[in-house]
C-alpha positions as CSV (number, residue, x, y, z in Angstrom):
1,X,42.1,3.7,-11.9
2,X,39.2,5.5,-13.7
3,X,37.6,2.4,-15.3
4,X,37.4,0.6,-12.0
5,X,35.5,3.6,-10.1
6,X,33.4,3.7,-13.3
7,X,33.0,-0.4,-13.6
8,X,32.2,-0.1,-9.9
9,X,30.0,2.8,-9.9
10,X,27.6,1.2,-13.1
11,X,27.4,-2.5,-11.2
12,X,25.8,-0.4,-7.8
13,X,23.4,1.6,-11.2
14,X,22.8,-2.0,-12.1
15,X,21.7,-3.5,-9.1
16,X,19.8,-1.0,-7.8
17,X,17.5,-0.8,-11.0
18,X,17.2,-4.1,-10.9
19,X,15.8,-4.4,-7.5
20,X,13.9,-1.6,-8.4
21,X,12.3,-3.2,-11.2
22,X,11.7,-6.3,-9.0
23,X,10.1,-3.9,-6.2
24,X,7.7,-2.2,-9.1
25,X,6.1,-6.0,-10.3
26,X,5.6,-6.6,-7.1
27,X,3.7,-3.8,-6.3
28,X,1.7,-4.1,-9.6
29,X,1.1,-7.9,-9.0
30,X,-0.1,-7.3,-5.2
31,X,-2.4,-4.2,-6.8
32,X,-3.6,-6.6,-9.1
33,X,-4.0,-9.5,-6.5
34,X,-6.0,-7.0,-4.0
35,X,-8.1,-5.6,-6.8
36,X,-9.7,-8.8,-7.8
37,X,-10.5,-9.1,-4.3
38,X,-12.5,-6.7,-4.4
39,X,-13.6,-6.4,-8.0
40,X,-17.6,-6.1,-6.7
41,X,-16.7,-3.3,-4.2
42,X,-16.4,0.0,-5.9
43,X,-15.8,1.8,-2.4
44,X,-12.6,-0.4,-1.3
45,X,-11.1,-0.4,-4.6
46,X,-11.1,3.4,-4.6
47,X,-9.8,3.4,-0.5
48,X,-7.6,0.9,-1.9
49,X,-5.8,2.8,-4.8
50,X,-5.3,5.7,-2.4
51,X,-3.3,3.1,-0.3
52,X,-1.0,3.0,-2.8
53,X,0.2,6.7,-2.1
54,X,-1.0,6.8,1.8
55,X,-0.4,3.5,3.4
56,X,-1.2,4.5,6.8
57,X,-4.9,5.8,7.2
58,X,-7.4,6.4,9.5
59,X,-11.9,6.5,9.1
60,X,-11.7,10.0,9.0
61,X,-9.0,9.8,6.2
62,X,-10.6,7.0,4.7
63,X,-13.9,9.0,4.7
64,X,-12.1,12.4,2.9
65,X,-10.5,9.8,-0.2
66,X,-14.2,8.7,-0.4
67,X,-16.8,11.3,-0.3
68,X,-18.6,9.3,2.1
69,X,-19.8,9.5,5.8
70,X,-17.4,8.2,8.6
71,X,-20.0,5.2,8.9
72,X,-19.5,4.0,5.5
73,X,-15.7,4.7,5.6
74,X,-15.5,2.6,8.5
75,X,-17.8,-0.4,7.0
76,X,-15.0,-0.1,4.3
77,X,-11.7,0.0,6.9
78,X,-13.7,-3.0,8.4
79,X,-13.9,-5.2,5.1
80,X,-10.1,-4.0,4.3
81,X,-9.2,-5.4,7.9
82,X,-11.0,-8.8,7.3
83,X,-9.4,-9.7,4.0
84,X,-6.0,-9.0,6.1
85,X,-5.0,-6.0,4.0
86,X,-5.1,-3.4,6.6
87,X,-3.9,-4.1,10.5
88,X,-4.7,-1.8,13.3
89,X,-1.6,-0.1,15.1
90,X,-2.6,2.2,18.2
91,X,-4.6,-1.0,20.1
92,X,-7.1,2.4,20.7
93,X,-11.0,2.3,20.8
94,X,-10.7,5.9,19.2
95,X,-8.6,7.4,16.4
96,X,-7.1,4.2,15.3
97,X,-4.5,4.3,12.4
98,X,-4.5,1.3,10.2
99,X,-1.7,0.3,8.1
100,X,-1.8,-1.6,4.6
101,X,1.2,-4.1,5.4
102,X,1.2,-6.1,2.3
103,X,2.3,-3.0,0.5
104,X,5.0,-1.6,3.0
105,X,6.7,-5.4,3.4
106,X,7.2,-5.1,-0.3
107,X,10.3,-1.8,0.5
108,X,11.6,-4.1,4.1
């Protein structure tokens, strides 16, 4: 009876690490993938690491992660929205949040 809750018990160990090892080359190859788009763009590669820990964000966010004016954070939101990387949730003119879905679709 032992070796069966033990078999049982190291196949659930075994499938979840390998789904967790599936889940962390994804992430490194959609980091990768993001990062060359923006290899030229020193701002949204920074905004963009701190994705990786803060996946929802808003300007004023944005603007604390990079030192810069809420202007410039914004120019940077903007060019993250374009490429399709962050998506607007609140539908607001004012204190928007902005979500980086590529990354969160990768735990769904």
């Amino acid at each position: 009876m032992k070796h069966k809750w033990i078999a049982f018990f190291l196949e659930g160990v075994s499938k979840v690490s390998l789904a967790a090892t599936k889940t962390a080359r994804a992430i490194l190859d959609l980091r990768e993938r993001h990062r060359q788009m923006f290899a030229h763009d020193a701002a949204a590669l920074r905004l963009l690491e701190c994705l990786y820990e803060q996946p929802l964000v808003s300007v004023r966010l944005a603007q604390k992660f990079l030192s810069s004016s809420y202007n410039h954070a914004g120019g940077v939101v903007g060019r993250l929205v374009e490429r399709g990387l962050l998506r607007e949730t609140t539908g607001r003119r004012r204190n928007r949040l902005f979500r980086y879905d590529p990354y969160l679709a990768l735990f769904t």
